[in-house]
C-alpha positions, -999 to +999 in steps of 0.1 A: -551-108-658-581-087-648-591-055-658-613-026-645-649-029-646-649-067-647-680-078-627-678-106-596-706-126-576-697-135-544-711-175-534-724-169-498-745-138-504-745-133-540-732-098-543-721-083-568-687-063-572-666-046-598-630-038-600-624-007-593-586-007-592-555-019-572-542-005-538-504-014-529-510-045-558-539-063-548-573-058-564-600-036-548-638-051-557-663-027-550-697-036-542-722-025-568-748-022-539-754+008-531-764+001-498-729-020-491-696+002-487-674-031-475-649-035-505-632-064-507-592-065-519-574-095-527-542-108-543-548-113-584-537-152-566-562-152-543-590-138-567-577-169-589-585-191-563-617-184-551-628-185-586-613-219-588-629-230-554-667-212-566-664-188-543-665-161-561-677-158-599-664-139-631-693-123-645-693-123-681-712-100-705-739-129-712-748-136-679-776-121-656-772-119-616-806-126-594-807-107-567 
């Protein structure tokens, strides 16, 4: 289970996003650039399994992101 605030890198561009809630049960990841306003929602499934396939990343507390 996730909950809001947790941090996320995306693999293919290395952006980083935060949950910033559910919408109709999926998971809304907002981008903490502001310069992006593309959210990205998924399944708490599908979040799972990009995480599984490196796709995306859980950021934990310990960790820095270069951008």
């Amino acid at each position: 289970m996730f909950v809001k605030g947790q941090r996320f890198e995306t693999s293919y561009n290395n952006e980083t996003y935060s949950f910033a809630g559910k919408w109709s049960g999926s998971m809304v990841l907002a981008p903490e650039n502001d310069e992006n306003a593309d959210v990205l929602i998924y399944t708490e499934n599908e979040v799972n399994e990009l995480i599984e396939s490196g796709e995306l990343k859980l950021i934990t507390g310990q960790e820095m992101v270069m951008r």
